[in-house]
N, C-alpha and C positions, 0 to 999 in steps of 0.2 A: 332619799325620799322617805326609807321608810322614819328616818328619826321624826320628818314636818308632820308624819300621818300620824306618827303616838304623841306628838307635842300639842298640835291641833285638835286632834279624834275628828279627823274626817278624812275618805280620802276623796273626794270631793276634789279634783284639777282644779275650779273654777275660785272655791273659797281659797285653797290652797294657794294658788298664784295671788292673791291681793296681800301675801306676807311679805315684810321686809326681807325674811332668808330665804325666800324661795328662790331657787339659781334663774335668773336670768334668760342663760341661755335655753332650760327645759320649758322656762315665759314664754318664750318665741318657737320653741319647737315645735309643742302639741299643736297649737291651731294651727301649724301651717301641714303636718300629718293629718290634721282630721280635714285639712281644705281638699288635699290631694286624694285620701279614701273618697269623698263626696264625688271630688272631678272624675274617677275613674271606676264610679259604680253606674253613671249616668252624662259619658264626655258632649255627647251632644246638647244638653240643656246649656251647659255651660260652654258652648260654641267652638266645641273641636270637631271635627267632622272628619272626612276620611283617614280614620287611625287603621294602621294594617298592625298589629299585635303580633309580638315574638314569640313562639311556641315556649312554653310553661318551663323552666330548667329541670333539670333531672337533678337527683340531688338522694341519698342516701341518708337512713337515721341508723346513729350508733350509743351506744352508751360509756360515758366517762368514766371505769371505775374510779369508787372515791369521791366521786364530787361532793362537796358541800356549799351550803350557803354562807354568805356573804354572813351573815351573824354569829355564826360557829368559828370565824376565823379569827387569832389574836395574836396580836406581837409577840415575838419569839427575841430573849435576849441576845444579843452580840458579843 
């Protein structure tokens, strides 16, 4: 993604996805993420109604030593 944002200079989803190398499958992903945040900010407009919701997970933040980004990383010979 980030090569179509410096190739483009936009990061604009919307202009982005009308390119021939834009993946596909990221075409079909976002609006079907942005339809589901919509459905579940406001279920009853969009005709859900009695939803009983699972109590929120528990879940832990830790740190990676070392991590890097995806740019920092390069082939390493064989």
């Amino acid at each position: 993604m980030q090569r179509l944002v410096n190739k483009y200079r936009t990061k604009n989803f919307w202009i982005l996805s009308k390119h021939p190398d834009f993946p596909e499958e990221t075409k079909q992903y976002i609006p079907k993420m942005l339809a589901a945040m919509l459905i579940a900010k406001a279920p009853k407009l969009y005709g859900f109604h009695e939803i009983n919701p699972k109590p929120p997970y528990v879940y832990d933040y830790f740190n990676v030593p070392g991590a890097r980004t995806w740019s920092t990383w390069r082939p390493t010979s064989a």
